[in-house]
N, C-alpha and C positions, 0 to 999 in steps of 0.2 A: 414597541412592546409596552404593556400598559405596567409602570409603576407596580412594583411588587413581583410583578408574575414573572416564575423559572421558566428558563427557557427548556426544552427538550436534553439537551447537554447538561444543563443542571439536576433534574430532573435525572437522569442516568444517575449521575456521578451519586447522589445522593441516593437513591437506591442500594447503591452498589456498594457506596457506606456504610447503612445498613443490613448489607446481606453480609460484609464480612465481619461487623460487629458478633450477628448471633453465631458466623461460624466458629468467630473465637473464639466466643463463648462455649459452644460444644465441645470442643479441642480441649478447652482450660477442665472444664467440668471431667475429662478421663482423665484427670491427673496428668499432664503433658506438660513437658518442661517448657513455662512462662517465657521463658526468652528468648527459647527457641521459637514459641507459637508465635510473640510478638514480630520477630522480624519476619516470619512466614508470610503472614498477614498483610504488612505492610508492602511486601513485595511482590504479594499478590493482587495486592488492591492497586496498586500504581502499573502494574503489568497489563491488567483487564481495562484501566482505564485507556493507557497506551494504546493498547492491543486493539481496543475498537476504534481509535483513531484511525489507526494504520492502517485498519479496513477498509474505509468509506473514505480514508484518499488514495486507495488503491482502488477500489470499486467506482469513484469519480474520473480517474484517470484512465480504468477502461474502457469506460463510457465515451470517452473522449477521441481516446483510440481507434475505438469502431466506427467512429463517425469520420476522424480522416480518414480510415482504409477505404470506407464508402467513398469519399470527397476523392479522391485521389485518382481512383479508379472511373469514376464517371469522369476525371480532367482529361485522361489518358484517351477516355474513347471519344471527347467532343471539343478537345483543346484546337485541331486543326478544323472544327466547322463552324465555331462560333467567332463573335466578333474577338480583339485582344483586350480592351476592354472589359468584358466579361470573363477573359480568361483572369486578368488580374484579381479582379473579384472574387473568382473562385478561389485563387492561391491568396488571398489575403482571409479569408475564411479559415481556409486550410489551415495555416499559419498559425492564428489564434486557436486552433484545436491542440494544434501541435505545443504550445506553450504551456498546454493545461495536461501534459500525458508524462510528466516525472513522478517518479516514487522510488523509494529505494527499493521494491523489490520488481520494478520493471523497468524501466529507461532510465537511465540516473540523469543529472544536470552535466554531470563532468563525463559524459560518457563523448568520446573524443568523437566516434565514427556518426554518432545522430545529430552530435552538434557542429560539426563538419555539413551535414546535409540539409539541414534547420537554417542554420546562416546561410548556402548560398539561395536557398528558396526564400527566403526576405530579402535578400539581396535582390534578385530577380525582379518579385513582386514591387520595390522600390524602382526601380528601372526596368521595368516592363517594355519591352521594343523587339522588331522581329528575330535580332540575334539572341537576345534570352529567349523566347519563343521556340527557336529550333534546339537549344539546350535545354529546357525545361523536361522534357520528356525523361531524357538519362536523370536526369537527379531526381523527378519521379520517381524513375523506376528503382535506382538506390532507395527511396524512403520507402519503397513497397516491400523491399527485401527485409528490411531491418526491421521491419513492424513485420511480417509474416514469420521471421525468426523468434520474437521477443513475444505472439501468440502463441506461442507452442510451449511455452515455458511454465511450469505448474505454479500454482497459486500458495505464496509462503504461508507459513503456520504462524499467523500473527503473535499471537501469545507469546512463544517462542522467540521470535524478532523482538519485540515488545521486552520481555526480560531481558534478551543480550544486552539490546542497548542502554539500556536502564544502567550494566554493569561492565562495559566493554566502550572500544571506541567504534565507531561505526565503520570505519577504515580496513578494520581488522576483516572482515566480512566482502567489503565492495565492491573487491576484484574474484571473489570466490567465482564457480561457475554455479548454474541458479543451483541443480539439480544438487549438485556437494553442498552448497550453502545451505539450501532445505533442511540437508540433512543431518549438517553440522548443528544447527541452531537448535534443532530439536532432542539431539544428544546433551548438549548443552544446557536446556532449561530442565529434560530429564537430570542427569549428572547435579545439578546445583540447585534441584527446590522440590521438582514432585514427584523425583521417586521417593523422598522421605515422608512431603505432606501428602500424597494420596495413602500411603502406608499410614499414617495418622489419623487422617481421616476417616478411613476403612474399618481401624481402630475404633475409634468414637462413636461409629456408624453413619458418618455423615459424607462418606463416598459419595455418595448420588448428587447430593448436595454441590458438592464441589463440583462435579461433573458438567451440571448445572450451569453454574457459573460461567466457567470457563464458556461453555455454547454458549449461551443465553450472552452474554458483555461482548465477546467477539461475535458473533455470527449472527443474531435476531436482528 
């Protein structure tokens, strides 16, 4: 990168600096309690910055996802015609996809049943010979289950994620089920920030604005 020049990320953040600057500003300008607006703000702006992290490593890790479910499924149909060699190859491919498909709102690191089936397929792939050969298949088909489960599961409300953790322990959430979690975290950022600041907003006239935001930081 040449000396001086922001990157994309900085470029964002800085942005988004400025957008919650003028929203202050609007907010302040209806006469709105100062202290109130200030912490809004703040916890707005460290939420959307979060929030689109959380995105695009959650959007990175489906990516990933899709690509073992492919890999996996092409092992299963051509693991007994090609050479073993090749078959290692395949599971060491596999593997490294597999190592890039954690977030917390889809396979965690500590999640016992994926890391259970993750380690014996490197296992395998380290000692490749024809008794892991006739085993590879069932532990296959265990990762195909658990990735076919963990695609069905709806896409979290970053934002939402993004404040909890900002003010919670991560813990508290981990073991949820996805669908209760969803819907905890969105009661949640509602209950504790914008049912007040969209009513503020609204107020001000600068709803839309806000609306804005929120899409535009998480989701563009």
């Amino acid at each position: 990168m040449i000396f001086g020049e922001k990157t994309e990320e900085q470029k964002r953040v800085a942005e988004l600096t400025r957008e919650v600057k003028e929203l202050r500003k609007e907010l302040l300008a209806s006469k709105l309690d100062k202290k109130q607006v200030e912490v809004q703000m703040k916890e707005l702006k460290d939420a959307l910055e979060l929030g689109g992290n959380l995105r695009q490593g959650y959007v990175d890790s489906q990516e990933h996802m899709a690509v073992a479910r492919r890999g996996l499924i092409n092992m299963m149909e051509d693991m007994n015609e090609i050479p073993i060699d090749d078959v290692k190859r395949d599971l060491d491919r596999l593997n490294g996809h597999l190592d890039q498909i954690f977030h917390e709102c889809s396979i965690r690191e500590d999640d016992p049943d994926f890391k259970s089936t993750a380690d014996g397929l490197k296992n395998m792939a380290a000692n490749m010979d024809k008794i892991n050969l006739i085993m590879l298949r069932s532990e296959l088909e265990n990762l195909q289950a658990l990735l076919e489960d963990t695609s069905e599961w709806r896409s979290p409300n970053f934002f939402a994620l993004a404040y909890y953790l900002q003010h919670e322990e991560e813990s508290k959430v981990g073991e949820m089920e996805n669908e209760f979690r969803n819907s905890f975290l969105e009661r949640y950022l509602e209950e504790h920030l914008m049912e007040s600041l969209a009513m503020e907003a609204n107020y001000a006239g600068c709803g839309e604005k806000l609306e804005y935001m929120i899409q535009h930081y998480i989701y563009a």
